[in-house]
TIVOBA-996924 format. One record per residue (C-alpha): residue number from 1; residue in one letter; x, y, z. Coordinates in nm, 3 decimals, padded with zeros to 5 digits. Layout:
REM TIVOBA-996924
R;seq;type;east;north;up
R;NUM;A;X;Y;Z
...
***
This chain:
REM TIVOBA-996924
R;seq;type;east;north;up
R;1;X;-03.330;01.423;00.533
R;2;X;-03.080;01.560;00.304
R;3;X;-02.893;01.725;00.619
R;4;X;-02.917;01.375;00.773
R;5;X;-02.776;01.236;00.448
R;6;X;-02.499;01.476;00.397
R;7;X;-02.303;01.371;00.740
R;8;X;-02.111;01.083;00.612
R;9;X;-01.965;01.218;00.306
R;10;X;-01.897;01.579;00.453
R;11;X;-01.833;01.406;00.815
R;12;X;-01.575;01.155;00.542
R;13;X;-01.422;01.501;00.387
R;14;X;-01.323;01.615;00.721
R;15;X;-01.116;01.323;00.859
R;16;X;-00.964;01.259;00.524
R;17;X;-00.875;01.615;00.591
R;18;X;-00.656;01.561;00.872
R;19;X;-00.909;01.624;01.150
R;20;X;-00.908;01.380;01.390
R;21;X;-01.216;01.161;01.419
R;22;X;-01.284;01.189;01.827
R;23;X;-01.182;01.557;01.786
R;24;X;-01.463;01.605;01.472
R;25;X;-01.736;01.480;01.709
R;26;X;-01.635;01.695;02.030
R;27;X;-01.621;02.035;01.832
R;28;X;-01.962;01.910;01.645
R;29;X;-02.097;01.886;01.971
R;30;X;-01.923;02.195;02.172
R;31;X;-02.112;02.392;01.842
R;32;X;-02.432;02.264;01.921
R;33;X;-02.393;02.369;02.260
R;34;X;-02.270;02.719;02.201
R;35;X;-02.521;02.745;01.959
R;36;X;-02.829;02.661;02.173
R;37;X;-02.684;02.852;02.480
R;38;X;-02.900;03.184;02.369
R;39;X;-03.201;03.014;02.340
R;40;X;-03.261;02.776;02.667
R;41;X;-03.290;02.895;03.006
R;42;X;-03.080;02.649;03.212
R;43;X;-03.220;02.531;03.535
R;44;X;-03.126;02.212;03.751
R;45;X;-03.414;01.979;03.643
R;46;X;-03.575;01.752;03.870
R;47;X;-03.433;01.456;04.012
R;48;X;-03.612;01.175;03.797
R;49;X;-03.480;01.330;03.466
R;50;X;-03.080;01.347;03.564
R;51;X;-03.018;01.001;03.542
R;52;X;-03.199;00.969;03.178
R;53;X;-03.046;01.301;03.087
R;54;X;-02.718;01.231;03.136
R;55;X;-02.770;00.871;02.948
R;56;X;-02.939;01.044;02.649
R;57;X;-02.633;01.286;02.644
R;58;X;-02.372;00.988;02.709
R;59;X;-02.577;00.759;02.429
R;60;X;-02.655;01.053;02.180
R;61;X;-02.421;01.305;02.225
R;62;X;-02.089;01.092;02.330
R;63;X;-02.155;00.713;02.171
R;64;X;-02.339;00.815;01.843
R;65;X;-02.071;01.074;01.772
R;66;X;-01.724;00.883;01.870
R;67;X;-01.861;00.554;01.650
R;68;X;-01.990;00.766;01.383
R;69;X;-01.660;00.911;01.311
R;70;X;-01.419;00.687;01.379
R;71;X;-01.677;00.392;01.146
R;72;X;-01.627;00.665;00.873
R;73;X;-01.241;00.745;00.952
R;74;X;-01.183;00.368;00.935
R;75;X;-01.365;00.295;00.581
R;76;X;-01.291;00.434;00.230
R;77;X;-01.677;00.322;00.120
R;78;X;-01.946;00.539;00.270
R;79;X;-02.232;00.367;00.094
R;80;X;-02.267;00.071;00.330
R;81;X;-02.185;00.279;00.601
R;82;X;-02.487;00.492;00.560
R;83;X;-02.743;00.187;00.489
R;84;X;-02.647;00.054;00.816
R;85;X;-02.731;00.303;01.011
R;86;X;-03.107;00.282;00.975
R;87;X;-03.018;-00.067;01.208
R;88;X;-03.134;00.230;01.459
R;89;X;-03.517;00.217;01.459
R;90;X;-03.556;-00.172;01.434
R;91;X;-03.297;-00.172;01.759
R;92;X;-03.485;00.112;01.909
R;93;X;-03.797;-00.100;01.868
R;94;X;-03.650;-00.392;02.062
R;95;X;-03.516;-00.158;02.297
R;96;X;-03.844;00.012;02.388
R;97;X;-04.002;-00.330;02.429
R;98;X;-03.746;-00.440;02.672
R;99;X;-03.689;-00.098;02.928
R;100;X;-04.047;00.032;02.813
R;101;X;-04.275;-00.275;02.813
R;102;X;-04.416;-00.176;02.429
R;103;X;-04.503;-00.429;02.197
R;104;X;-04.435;-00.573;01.863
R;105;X;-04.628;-00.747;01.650
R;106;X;-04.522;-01.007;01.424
R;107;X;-04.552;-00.756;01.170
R;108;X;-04.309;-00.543;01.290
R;109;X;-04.098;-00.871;01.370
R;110;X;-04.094;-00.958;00.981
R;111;X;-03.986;-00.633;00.917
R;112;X;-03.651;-00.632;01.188
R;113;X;-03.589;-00.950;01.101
R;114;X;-03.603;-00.812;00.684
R;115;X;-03.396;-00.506;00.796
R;116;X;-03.135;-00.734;01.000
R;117;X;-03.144;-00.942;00.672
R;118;X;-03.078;-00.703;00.447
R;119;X;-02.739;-00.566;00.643
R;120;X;-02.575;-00.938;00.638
R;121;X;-02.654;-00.975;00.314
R;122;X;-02.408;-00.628;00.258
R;123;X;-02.190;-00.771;00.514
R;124;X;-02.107;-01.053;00.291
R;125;X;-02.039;-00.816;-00.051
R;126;X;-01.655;-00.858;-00.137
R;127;X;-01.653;-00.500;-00.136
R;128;X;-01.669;-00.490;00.223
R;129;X;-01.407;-00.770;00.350
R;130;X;-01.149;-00.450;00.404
R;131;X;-01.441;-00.219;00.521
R;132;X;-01.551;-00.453;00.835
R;133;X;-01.433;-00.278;01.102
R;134;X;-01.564;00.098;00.994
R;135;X;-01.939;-00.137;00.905
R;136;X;-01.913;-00.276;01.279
R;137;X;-01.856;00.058;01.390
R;138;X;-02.150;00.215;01.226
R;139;X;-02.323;-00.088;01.344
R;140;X;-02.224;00.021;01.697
R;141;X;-02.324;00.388;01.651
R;142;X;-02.662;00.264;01.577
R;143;X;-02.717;00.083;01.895
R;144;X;-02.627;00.409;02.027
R;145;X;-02.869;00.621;01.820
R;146;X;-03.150;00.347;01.954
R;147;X;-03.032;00.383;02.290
R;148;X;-03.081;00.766;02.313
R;149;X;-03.468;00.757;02.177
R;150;X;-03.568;00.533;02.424
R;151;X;-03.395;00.735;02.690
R;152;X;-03.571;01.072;02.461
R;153;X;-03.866;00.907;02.585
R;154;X;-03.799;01.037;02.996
R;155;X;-03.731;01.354;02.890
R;156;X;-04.077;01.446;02.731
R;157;X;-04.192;01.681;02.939
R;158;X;-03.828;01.905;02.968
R;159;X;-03.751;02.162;02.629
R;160;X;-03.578;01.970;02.303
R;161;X;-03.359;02.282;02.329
R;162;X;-03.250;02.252;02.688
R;163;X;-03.179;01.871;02.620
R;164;X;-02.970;01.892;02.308
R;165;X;-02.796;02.180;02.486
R;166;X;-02.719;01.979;02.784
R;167;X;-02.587;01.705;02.556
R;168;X;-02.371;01.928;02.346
R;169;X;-02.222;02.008;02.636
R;170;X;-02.160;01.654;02.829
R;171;X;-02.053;01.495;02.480
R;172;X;-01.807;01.803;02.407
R;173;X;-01.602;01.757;02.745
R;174;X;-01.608;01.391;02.719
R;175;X;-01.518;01.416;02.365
R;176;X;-01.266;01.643;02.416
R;177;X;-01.072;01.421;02.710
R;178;X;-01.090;01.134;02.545
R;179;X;-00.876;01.310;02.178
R;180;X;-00.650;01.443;02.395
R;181;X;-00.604;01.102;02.608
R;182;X;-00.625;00.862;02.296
R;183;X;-00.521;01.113;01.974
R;184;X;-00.263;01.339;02.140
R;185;X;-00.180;01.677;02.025
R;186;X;-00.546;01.834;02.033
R;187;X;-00.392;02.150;02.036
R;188;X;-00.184;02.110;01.783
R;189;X;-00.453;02.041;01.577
R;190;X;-00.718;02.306;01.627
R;191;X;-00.439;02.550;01.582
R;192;X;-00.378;02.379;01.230
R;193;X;-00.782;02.321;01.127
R;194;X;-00.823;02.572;00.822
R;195;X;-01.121;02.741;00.692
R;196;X;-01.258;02.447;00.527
R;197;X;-01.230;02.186;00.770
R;198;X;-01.405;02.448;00.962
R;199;X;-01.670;02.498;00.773
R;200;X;-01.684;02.103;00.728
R;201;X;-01.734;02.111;01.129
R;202;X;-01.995;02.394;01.151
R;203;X;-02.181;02.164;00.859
R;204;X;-02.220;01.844;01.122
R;205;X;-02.271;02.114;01.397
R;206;X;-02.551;02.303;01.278
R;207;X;-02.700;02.179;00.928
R;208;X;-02.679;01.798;01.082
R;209;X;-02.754;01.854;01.419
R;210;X;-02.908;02.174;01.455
R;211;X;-03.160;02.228;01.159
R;212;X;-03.150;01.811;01.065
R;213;X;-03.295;01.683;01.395
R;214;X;-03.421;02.014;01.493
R;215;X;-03.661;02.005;01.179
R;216;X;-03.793;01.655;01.272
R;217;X;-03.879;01.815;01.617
R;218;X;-04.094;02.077;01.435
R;219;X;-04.267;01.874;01.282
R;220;X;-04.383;01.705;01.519
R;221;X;-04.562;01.951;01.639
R;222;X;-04.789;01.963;01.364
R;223;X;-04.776;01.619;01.230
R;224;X;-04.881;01.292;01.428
R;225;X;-04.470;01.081;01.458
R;226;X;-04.570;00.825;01.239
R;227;X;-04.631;01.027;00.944
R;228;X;-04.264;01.233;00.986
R;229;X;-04.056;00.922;01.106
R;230;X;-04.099;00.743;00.808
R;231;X;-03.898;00.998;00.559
R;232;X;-03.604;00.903;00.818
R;233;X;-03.594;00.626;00.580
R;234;X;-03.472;00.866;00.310
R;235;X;-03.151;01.023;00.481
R;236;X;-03.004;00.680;00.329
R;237;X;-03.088;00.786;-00.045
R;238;X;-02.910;01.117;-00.029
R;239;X;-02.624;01.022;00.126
R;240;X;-02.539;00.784;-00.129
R;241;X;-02.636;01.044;-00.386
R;242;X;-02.371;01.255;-00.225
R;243;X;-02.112;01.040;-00.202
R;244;X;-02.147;00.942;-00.544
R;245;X;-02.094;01.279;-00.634
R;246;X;-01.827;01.361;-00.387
R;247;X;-01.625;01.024;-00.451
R;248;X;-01.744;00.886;-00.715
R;249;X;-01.853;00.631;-00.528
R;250;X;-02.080;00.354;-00.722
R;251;X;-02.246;00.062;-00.489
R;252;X;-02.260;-00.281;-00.592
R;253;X;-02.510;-00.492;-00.663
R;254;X;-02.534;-00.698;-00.342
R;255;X;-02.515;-00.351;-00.148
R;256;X;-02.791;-00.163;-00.406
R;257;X;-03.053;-00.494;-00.328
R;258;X;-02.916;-00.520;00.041
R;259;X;-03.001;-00.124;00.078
R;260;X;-03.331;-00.169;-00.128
R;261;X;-03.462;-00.449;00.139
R;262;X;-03.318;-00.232;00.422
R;263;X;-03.440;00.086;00.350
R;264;X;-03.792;-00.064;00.238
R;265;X;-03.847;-00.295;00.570
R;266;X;-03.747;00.045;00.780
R;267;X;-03.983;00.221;00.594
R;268;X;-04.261;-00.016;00.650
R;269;X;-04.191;-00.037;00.993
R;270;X;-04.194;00.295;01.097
R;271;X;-04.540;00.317;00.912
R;272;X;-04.633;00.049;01.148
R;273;X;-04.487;00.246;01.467
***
């Protein structure tokens, strides 16, 4: 969860460093996939997996990354930023009840409706009047995050490695056109990156992506989901620990009792899951 955590401050270092938000995401991605190539044996899967394959790697690969970094290239406040993203499970809930046919109780209701709560109530911290945009973004990036599980969920039976590899690789081209279409000068600018923004790259690449979600996906294997997904709620905690320490960054009071009631109702609803 700390992994999870650390992607908005470090992911916030990089832009600030002159590395173009749309650009971050495609070379996060295009290190995934190079990463992963030694390990999956690619194959043309069967028909009924293509079309959720290439929406998993259009939702989690393209969407998640290209409103991820241009929420946090567009805000000077990462707090708020990361607090909002945990609007992924209660969205992946209502997702999964509308293309899936599950459930939800009026538990689980109380709690998405707490969680949905909780964000407006930051939305409406002074604080965040010059943030909006980079909060509607994250916001955005969310919906994509939610998307992608609920596509995860026609993939089962084909390997986590072969997936994330085909995503890498879908996100990193699409990525990549759309810099050099909407940023200009791509490159310009991977001739200029330096060793740190580098290393600030290979950190989203493969402590975020690689070891972050990959550890979730090993534990799976030994633990039943609903007693891993719940410490998702924690990626929240450490990455406003880290950008307190990185930017001396201090939340206010609406956003600390705002985060409190959205990190809580996540938590309790991902018990519930």
């Amino acid at each position: 969860m700390f992994l999870l955590g650390s992607a908005y401050p470090t992911g916030k270092l990089g832009v600030n460093a002159s590395v173009p938000p749309i650009l971050f995401g495609a070379l996060r991605m295009g290190i995934v996939f190079i990463c992963l190539i030694p390990f999956c044996k690619f194959i043309i899967p069967n028909k009924k997996y293509i079309l959720p394959l290439i929406a998993f790697s259009l939702s989690m690969g393209v969407g998640v990354n290209l409103f991820l970094y241009l929420g946090i290239n567009a805000s000077s406040i990462m707090s708020p930023l990361v607090i909002a993203a945990q609007l992924s499970i209660p969205i992946a809930i209502i997702l999964s009840a509308i293309f899936i046919g599950e459930s939800i109780n009026y538990k689980q209701w109380i709690l998405i409706i707490t969680a949905f709560f909780g964000i407006v109530l930051i939305g409406f911290d002074p604080k965040i009047a010059d943030e909006i945009i980079g909060f509607l973004l994250i916001c955005g990036m969310a919906f994509f995050y939610a998307s992608s599980q609920v596509f995860s969920r026609y993939l089962k039976e084909l390997d986590v490695k072969f997936t994330n590899a085909s995503m890498g690789f879908v996100a990193f081209i699409v990525l990549l056109v759309a810099s050099i279409f909407f940023e200009g000068n791509t490159m310009s600018h991977l001739k200029n990156l330096n060793i740190k923004e580098w290393l600030l790259v290979l950190h989203a690449g493969i402590l975020c992506s690689l070891m972050g979600h990959m550890s979730m996906f090993y534990l799976y294997k030994f633990y039943p989901v609903g007693t891993v997904l719940p410490f998702y709620a924690l990626f929240p905690v450490f990455g406003i620990i880290l950008s307190f320490f990185i930017f001396s960054e201090i939340p206010t009071l609406i956003m600390v009792i705002g985060g409190i009631i959205v990190i809580t109702s996540v938590f309790l609803l991902q018990k519930t899951t």
